[in-house]
N, C-alpha and C positions, 0 to 999 in steps of 0.2 A: 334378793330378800335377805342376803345376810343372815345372819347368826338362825334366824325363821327358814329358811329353805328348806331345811330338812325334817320336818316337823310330821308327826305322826298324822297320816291320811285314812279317815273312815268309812265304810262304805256301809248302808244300812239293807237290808235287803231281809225282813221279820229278825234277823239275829245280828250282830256289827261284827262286821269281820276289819280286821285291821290290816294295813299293810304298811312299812316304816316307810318313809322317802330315800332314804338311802338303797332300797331295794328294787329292781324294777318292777312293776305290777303290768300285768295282761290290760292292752287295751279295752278300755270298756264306753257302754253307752249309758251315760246318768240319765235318770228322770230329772235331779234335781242335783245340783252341786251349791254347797252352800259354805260360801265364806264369812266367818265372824269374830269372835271373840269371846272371853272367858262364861256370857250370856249362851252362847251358843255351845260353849263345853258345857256346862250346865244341862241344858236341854238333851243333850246325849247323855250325858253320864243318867239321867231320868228316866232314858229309853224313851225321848219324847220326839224322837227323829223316825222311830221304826213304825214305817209304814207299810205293811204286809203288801206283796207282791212290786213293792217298786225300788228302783236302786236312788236312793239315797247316799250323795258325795260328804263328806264333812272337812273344809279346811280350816279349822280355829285352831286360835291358840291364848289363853288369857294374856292380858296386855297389850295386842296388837292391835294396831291399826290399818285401816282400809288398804292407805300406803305400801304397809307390808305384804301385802300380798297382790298385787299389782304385776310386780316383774317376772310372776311364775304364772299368771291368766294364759297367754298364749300359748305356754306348753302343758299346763291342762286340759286346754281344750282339744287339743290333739291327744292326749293322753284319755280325757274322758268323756269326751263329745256328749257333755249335757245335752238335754232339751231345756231347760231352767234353771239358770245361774239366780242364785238368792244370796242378796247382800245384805248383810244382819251387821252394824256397827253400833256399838254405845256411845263413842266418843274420847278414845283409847288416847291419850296425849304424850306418852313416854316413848316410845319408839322413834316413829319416823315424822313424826307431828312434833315433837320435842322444842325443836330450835324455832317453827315457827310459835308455837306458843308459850317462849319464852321473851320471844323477840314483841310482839303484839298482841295475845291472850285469844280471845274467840273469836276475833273477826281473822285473824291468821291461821288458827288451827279450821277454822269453817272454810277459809279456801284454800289451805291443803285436801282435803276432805274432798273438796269438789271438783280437784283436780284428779282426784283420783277414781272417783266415777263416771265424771267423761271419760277417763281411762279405761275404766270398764267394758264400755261400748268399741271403743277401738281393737279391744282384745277379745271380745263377744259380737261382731258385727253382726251376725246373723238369729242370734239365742233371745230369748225370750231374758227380759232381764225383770226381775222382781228385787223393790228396795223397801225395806221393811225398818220402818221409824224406831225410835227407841223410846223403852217407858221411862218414865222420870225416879230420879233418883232420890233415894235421903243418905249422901255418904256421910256417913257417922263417924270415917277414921278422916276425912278430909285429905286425900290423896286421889280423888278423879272430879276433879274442880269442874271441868268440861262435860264429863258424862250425863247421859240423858238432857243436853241442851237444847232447849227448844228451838235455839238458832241452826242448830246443827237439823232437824226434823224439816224445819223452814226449807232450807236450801234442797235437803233430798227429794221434796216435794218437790220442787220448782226446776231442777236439775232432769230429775225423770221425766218430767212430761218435755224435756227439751232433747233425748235422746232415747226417747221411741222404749222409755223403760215404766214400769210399770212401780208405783210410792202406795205402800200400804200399812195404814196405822195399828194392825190386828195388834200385834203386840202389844203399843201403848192402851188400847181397848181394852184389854185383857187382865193385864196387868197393875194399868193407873189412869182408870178412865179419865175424861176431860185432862191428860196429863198431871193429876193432881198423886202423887206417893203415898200407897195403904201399902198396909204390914201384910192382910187377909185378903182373900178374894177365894167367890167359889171354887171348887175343882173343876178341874177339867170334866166335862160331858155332864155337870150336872149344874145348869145355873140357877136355880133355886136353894139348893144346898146350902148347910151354915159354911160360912166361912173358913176358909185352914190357913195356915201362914205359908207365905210365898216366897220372902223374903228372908234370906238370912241378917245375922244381926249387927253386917255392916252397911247395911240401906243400898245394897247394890247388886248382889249374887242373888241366887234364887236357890229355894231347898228345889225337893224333889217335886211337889205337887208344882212350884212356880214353874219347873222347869219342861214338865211338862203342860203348862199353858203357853210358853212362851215358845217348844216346840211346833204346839200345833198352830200358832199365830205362823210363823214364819211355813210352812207347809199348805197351808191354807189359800188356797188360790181368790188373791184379791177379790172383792165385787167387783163389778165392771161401773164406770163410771155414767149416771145417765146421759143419753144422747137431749141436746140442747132441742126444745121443743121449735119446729120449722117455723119461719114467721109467716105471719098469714100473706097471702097473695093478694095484690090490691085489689080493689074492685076494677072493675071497666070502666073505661069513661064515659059516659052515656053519647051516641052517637045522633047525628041529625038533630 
């Protein structure tokens, strides 16, 4: 992971206790180990990760990519034997996605991306995997061209159901329904409420109230998908 290797690991458990990488931390067993992005430091810094009675993992770091955190899966999970590994990405394109989305734009940075979650599964073969969409963007400084691309949503959907992992849009629901970018959206636990702002004022980060909607989207255990209605049984062939 380079330069990201050593990056601040949080553990949620009612209070965030922190341990650095450079230190060794007591094996442990996660409810949930969740890798993301500067979305997902957000949602912690909100306290939107603290889920009273369960251990909550946090691996972000703003600006990374999927990518980046790929070559350090196999010794987390020995480190912190989730039961659910939760994949939170925006579409982070300066790290490890850089050269191909310099070289071909979204249709290269979209299959780095998906190389990196089939990689998921080979470093998670057994773990429940949860891939949680991204909500759409208004970037107002023009520096995350890629983020919240609905190409990039496309593939994680179509990716997941192809390695026994679980694609769920709560966050884009939450945050920008039919993927369409609002400033406002109710609070958390009240959806009648007036509206409060979610978004801070570069159409991408989230204040405190976004961050805790888009905590509880990623924490939130998908619906289950319905089961395809059985086709009916023919009739008999009438006999004699």
């Amino acid at each position: 992971m380079g330069k990201h290797a050593n990056r601040i690991f949080g553990v949620t458990l009612v209070a965030v206790l922190f341990c650095a990488g450079l230190v060794a931390c007591q094996p442990l067993h996660m409810d949930v180990l969740v890798y993301g992005d500067s979305l997902t430091v957000n949602a912690q810094t909100a306290h939107g990760l603290n889920v009273p009675g369960k251990l909550v993992g946090v691996r972000a770091m703003g600006g990374t990519a999927l990518c980046d955190w790929v070559p350090a899966m196999a010794s987390d999970r020995k480190l912190y034997h989730p039961h659910t590994v939760v994949i939170a990405f925006v579409g982070n394109v300066a790290t490890c996605v850089a050269n191909d989305w310099r070289r071909s734009g979204s249709a290269a940075a979209t299959a780095n991306y998906e190389r990196a979650l089939r990689a998921v599964r080979v470093a998670y073969p057994t773990e429940k995997i949860v891939v949680v969409g991204s909500p759409a963007m208004n970037d107002r400084i023009r520096w995350l061209l890629y983020a919240g691309s609905p190409q990039l949503n496309a593939m994680e959907k179509r990716v997941a159901s192809q390695i026994r992992a679980t694609y769920t849009d709560a966050a884009d629901v939450a945050l920008s329904p039919h993927h369409v970018f609002v400033w406002d959206r109710p609070p958390l636990g009240c959806p009648t409420c007036r509206p409060v702002r979610v978004r801070t004022s570069d159409g991408v980060h989230l204040t405190d109230a976004g961050g805790k909607l888009y905590g509880a989207a990623l924490l939130t255990p998908p619906s289950p998908s319905p089961s395809p209605s059985p086709s009916p049984s023919p009739s008999p062939s009438p006999t004699g």
